[in-house]
PDB file of N, CA, C, O and CB in Angstrom:
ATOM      1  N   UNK A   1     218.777  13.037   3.527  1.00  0.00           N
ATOM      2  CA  UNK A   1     217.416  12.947   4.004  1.00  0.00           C
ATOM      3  C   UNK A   1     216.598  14.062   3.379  1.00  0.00           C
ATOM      4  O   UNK A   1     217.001  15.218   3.251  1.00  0.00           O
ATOM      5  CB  UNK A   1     217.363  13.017   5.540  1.00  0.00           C
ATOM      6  N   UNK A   2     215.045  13.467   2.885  1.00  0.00           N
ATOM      7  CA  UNK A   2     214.542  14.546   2.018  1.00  0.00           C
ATOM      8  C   UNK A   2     213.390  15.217   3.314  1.00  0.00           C
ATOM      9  O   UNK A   2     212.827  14.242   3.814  1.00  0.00           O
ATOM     10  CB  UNK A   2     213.725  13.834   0.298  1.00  0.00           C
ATOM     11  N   UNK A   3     213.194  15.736   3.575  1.00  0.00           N
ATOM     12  CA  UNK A   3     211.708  16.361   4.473  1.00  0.00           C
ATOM     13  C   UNK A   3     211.329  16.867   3.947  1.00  0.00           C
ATOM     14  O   UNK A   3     212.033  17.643   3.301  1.00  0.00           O
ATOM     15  CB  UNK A   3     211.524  17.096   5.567  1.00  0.00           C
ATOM     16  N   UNK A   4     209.855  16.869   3.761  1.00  0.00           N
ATOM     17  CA  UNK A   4     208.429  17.736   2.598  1.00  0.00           C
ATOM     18  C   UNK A   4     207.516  17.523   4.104  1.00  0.00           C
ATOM     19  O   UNK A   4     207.435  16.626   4.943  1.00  0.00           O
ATOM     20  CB  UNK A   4     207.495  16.473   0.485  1.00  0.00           C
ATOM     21  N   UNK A   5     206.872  18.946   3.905  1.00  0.00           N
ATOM     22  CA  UNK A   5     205.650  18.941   4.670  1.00  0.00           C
ATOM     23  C   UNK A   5     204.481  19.267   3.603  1.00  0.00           C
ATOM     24  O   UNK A   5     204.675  19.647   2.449  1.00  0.00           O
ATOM     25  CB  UNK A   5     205.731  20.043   5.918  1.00  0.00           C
ATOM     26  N   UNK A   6     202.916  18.990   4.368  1.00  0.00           N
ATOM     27  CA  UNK A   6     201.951  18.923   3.868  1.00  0.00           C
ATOM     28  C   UNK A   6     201.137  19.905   4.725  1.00  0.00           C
ATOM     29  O   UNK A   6     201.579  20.167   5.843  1.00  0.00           O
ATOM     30  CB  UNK A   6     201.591  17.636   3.705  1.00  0.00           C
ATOM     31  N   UNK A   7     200.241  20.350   4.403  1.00  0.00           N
ATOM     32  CA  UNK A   7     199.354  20.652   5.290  1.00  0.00           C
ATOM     33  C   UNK A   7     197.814  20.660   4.965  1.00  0.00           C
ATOM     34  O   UNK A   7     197.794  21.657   4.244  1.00  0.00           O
ATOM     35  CB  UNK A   7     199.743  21.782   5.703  1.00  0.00           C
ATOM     36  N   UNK A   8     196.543  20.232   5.009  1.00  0.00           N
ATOM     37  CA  UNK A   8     195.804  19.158   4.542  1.00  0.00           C
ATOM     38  C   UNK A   8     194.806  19.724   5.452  1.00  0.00           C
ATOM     39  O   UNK A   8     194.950  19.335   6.611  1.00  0.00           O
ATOM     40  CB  UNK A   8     196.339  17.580   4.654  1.00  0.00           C
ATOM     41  N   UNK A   9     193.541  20.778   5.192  1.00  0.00           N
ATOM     42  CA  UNK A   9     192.445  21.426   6.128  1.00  0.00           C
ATOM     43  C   UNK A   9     193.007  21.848   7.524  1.00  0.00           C
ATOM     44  O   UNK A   9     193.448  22.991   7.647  1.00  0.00           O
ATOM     45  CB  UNK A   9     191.220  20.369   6.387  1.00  0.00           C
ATOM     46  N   UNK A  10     193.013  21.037   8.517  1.00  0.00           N
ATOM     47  CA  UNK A  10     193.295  21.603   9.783  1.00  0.00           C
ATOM     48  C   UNK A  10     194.956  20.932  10.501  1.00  0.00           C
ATOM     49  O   UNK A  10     195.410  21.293  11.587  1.00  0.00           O
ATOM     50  CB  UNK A  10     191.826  21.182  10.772  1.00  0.00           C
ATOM     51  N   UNK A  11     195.618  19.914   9.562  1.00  0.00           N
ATOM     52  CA  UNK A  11     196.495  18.968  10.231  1.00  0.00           C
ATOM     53  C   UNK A  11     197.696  19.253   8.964  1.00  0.00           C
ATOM     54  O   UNK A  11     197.432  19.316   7.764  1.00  0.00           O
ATOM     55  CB  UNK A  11     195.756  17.161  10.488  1.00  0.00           C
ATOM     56  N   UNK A  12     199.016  19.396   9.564  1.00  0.00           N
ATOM     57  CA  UNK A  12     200.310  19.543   8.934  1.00  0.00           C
ATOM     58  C   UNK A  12     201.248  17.929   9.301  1.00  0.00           C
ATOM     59  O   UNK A  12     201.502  17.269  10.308  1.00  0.00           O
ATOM     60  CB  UNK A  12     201.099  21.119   9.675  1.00  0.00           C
ATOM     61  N   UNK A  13     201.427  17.870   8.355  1.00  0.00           N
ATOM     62  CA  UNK A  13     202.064  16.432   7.932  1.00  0.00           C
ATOM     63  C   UNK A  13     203.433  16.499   7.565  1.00  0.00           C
ATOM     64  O   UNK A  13     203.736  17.178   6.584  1.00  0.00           O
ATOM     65  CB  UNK A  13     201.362  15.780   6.720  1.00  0.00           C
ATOM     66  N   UNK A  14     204.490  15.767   8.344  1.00  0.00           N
ATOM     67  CA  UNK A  14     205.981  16.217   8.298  1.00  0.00           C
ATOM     68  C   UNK A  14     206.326  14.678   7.567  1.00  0.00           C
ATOM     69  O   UNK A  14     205.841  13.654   8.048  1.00  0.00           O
ATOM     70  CB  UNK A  14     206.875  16.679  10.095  1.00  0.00           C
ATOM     71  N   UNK A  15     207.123  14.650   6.482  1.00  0.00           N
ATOM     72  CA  UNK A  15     207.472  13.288   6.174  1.00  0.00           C
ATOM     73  C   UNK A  15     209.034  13.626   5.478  1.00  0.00           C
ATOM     74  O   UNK A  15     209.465  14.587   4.841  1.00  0.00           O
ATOM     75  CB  UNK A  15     206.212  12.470   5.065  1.00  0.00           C
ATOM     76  N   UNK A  16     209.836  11.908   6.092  1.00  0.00           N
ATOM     77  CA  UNK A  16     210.747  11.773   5.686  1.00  0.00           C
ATOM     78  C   UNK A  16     211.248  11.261   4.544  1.00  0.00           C
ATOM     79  O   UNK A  16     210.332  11.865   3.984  1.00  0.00           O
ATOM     80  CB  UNK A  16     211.025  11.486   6.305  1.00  0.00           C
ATOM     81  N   UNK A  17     211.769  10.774   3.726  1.00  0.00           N
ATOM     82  CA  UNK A  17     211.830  10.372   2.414  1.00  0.00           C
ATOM     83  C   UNK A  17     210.838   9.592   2.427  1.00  0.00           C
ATOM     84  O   UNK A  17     210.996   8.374   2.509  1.00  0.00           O
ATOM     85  CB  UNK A  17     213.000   9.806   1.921  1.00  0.00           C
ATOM     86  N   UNK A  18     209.729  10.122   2.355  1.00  0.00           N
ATOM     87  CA  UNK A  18     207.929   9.564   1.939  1.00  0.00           C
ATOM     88  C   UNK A  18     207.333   9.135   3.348  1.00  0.00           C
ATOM     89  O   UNK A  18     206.110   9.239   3.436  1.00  0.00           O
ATOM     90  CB  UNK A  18     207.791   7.857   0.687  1.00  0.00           C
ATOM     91  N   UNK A  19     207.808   8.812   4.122  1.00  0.00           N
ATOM     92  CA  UNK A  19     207.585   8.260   5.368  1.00  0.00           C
ATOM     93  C   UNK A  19     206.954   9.169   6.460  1.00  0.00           C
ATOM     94  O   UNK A  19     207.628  10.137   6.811  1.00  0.00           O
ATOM     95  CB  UNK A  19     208.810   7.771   5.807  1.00  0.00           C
ATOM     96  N   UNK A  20     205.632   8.955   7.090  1.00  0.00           N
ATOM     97  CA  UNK A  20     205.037  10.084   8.450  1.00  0.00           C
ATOM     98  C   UNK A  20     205.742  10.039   9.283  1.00  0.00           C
ATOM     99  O   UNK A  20     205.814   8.960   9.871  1.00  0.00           O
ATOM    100  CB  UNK A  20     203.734   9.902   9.220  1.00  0.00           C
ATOM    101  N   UNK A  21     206.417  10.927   9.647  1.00  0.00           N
ATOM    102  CA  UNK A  21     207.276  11.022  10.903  1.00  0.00           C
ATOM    103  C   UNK A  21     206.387  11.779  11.991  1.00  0.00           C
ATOM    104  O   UNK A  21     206.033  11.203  13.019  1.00  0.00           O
ATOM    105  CB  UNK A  21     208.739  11.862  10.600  1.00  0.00           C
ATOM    106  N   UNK A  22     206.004  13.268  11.673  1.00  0.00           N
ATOM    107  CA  UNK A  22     205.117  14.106  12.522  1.00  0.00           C
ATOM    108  C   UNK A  22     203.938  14.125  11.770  1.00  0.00           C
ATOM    109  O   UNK A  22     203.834  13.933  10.558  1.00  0.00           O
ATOM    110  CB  UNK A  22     205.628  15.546  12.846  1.00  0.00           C
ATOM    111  N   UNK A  23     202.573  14.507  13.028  1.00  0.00           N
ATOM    112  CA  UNK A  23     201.564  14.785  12.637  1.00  0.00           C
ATOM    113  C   UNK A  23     201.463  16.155  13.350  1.00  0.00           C
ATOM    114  O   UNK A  23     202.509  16.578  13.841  1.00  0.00           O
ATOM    115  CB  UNK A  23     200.616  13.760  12.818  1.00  0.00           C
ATOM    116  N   UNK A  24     200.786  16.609  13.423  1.00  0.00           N
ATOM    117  CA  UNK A  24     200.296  18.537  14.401  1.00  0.00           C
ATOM    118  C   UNK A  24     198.980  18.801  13.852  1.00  0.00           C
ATOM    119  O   UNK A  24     198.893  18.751  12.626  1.00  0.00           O
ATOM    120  CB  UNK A  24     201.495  20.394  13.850  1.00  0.00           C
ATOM    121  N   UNK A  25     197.796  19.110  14.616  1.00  0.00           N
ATOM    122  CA  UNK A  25     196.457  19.759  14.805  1.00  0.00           C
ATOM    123  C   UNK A  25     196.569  21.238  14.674  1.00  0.00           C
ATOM    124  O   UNK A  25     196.515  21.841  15.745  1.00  0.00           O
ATOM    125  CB  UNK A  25     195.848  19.419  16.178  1.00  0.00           C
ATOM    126  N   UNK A  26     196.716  21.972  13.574  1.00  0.00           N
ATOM    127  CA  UNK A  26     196.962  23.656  13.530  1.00  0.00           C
ATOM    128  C   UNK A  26     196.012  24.545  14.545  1.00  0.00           C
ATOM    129  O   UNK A  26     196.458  25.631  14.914  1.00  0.00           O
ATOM    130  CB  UNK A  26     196.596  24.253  11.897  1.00  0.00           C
ATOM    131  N   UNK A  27     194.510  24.048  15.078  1.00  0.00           N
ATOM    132  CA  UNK A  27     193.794  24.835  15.841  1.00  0.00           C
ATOM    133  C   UNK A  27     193.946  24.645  17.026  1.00  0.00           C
ATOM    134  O   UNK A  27     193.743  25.610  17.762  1.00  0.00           O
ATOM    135  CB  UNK A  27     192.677  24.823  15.625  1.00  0.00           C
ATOM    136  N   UNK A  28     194.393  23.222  17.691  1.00  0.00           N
ATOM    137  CA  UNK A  28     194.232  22.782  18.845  1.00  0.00           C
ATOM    138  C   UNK A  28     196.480  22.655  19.320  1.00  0.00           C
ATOM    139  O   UNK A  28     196.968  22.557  20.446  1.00  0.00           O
ATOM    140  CB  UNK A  28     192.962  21.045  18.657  1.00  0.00           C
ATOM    141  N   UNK A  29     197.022  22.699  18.348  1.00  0.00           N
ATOM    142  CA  UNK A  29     198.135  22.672  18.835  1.00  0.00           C
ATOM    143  C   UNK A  29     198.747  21.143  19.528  1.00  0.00           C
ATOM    144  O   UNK A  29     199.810  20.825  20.062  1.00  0.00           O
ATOM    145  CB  UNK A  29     198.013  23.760  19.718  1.00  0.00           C
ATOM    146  N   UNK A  30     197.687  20.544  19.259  1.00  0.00           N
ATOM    147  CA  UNK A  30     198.382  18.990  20.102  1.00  0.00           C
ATOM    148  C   UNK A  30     199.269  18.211  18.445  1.00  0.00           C
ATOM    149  O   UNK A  30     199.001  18.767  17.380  1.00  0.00           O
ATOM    150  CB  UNK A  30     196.415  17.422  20.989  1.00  0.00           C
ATOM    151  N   UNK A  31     199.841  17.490  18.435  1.00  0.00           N
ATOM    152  CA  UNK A  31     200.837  16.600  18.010  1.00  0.00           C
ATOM    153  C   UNK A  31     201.113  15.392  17.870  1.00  0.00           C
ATOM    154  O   UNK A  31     200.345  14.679  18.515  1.00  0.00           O
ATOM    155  CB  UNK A  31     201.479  16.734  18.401  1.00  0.00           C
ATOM    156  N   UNK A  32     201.678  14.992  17.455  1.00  0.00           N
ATOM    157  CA  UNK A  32     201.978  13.082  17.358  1.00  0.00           C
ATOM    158  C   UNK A  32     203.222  13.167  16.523  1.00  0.00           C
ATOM    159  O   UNK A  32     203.306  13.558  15.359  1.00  0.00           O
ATOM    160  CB  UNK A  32     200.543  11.876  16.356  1.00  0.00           C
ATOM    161  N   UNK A  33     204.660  12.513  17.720  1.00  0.00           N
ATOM    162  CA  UNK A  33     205.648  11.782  16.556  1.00  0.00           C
ATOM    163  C   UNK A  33     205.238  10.263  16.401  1.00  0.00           C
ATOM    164  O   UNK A  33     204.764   9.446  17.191  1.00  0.00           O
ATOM    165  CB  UNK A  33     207.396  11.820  17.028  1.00  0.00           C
ATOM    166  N   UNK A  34     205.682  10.198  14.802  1.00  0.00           N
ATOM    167  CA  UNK A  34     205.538   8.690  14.347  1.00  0.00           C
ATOM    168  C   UNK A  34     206.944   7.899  14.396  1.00  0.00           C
ATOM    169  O   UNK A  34     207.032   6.682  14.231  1.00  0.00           O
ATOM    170  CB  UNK A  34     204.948   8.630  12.760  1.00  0.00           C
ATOM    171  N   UNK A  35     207.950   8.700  14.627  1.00  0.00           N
ATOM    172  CA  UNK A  35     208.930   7.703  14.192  1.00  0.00           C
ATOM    173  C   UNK A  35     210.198   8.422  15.339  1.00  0.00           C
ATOM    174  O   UNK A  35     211.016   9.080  14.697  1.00  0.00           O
ATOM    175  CB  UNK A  35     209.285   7.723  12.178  1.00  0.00           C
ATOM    176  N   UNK A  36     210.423   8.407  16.554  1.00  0.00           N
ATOM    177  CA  UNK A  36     211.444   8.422  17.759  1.00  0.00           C
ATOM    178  C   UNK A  36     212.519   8.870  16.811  1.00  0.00           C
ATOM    179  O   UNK A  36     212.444   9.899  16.139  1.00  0.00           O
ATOM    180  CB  UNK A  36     211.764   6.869  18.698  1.00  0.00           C
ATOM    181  N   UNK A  37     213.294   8.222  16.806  1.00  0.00           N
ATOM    182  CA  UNK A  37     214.584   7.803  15.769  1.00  0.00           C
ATOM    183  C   UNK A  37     214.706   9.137  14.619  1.00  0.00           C
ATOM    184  O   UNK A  37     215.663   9.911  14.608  1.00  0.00           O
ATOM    185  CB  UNK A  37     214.165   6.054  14.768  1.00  0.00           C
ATOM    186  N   UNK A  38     213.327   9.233  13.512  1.00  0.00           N
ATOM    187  CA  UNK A  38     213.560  10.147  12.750  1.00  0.00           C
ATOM    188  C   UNK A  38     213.472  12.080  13.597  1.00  0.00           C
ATOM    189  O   UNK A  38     214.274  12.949  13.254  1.00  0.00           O
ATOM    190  CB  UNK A  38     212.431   9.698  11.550  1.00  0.00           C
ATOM    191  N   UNK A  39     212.651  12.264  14.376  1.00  0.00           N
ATOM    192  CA  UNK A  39     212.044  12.904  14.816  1.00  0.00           C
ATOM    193  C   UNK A  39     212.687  13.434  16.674  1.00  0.00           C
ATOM    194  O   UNK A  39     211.946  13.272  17.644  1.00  0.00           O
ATOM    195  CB  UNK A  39     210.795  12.160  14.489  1.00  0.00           C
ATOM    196  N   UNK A  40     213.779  13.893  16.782  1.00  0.00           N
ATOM    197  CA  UNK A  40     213.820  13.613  18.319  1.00  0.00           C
ATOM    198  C   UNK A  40     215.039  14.988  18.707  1.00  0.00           C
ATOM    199  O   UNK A  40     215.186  15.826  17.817  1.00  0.00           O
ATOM    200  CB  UNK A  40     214.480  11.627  18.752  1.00  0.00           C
ATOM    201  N   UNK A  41     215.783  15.142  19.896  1.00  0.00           N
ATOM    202  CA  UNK A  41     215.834  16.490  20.434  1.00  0.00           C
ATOM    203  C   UNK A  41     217.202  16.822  19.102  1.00  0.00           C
ATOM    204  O   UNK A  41     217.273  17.999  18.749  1.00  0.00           O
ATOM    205  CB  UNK A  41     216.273  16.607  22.525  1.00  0.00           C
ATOM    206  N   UNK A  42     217.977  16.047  18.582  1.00  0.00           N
ATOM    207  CA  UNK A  42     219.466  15.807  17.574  1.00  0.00           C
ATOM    208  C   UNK A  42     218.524  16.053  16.463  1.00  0.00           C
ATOM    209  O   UNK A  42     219.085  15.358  15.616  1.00  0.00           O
ATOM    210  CB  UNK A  42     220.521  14.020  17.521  1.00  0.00           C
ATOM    211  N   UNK A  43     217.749  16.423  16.008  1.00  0.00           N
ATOM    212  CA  UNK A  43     217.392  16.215  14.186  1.00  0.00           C
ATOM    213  C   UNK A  43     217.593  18.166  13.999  1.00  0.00           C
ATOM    214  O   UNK A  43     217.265  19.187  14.604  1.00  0.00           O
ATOM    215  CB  UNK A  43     214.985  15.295  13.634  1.00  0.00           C
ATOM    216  N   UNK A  44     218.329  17.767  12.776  1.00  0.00           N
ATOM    217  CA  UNK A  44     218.979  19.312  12.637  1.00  0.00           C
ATOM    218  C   UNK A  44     217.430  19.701  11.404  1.00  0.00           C
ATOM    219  O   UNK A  44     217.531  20.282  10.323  1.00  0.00           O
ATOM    220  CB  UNK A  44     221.265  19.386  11.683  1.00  0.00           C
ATOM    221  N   UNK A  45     216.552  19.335  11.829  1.00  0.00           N
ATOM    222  CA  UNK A  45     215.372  19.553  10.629  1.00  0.00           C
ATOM    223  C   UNK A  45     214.615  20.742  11.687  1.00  0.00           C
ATOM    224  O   UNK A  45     214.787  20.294  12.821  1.00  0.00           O
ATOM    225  CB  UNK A  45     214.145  17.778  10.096  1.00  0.00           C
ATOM    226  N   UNK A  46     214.080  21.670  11.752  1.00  0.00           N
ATOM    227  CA  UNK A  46     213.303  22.233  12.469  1.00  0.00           C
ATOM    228  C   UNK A  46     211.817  22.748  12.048  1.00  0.00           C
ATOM    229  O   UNK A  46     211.836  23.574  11.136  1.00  0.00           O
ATOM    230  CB  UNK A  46     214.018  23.086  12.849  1.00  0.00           C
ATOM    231  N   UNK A  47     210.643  22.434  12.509  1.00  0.00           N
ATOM    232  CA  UNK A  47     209.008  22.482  11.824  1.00  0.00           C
ATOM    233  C   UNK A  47     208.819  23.929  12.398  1.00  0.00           C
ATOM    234  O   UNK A  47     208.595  24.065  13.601  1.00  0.00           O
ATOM    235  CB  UNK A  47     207.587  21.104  12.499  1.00  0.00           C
ATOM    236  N   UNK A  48     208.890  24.831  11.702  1.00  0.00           N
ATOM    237  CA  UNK A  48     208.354  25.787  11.912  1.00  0.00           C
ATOM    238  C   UNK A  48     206.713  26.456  11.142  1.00  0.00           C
ATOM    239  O   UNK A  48     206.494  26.489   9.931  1.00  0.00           O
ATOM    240  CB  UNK A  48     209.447  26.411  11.744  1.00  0.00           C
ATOM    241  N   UNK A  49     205.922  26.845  12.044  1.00  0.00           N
ATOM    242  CA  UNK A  49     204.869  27.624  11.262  1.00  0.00           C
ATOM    243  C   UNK A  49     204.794  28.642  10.743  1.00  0.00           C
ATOM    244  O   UNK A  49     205.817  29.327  10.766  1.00  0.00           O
ATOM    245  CB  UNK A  49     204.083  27.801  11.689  1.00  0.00           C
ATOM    246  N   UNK A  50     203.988  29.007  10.287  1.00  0.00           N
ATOM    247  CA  UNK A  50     204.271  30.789   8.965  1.00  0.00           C
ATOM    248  C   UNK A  50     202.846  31.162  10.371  1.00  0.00           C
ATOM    249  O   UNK A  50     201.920  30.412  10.678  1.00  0.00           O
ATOM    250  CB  UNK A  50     203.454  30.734   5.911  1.00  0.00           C
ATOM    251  N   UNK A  51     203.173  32.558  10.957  1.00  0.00           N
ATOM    252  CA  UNK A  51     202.283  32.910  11.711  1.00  0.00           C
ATOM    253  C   UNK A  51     201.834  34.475  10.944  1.00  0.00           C
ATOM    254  O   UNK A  51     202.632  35.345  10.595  1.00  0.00           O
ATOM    255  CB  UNK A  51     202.865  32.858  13.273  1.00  0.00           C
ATOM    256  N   UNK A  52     200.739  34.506  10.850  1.00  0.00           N
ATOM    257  CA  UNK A  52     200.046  35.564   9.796  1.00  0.00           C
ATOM    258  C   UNK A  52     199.877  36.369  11.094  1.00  0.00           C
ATOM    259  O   UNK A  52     199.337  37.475  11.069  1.00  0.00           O
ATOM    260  CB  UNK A  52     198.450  35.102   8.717  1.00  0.00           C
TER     261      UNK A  52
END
């Protein structure tokens, strides 16, 4: 499994071999999973932020 993130003005974009799995709002902190299955409490992938 490949994971690349994006991050795109205010919104970070988590994708699986090309596929949106997560979305995240960087100012407001709210979220959206796209895909249960790829994305859930077992995924040894972890989204961390760079906090300045």
């Amino acid at each position: 499994m490949i994971f690349t993130q994006k991050t795109k003005d205010n919104e970070l974009y988590v994708y699986m071999n090309g596929k949106l799995i997560y979305k995240r709002w960087l100012k407001t902190g709210q979220s959206k999973v796209f895909d249960l299955m790829a994305y859930d409490k077992y995924t040894e992938y972890s989204i961390n932020e760079n906090k300045k």
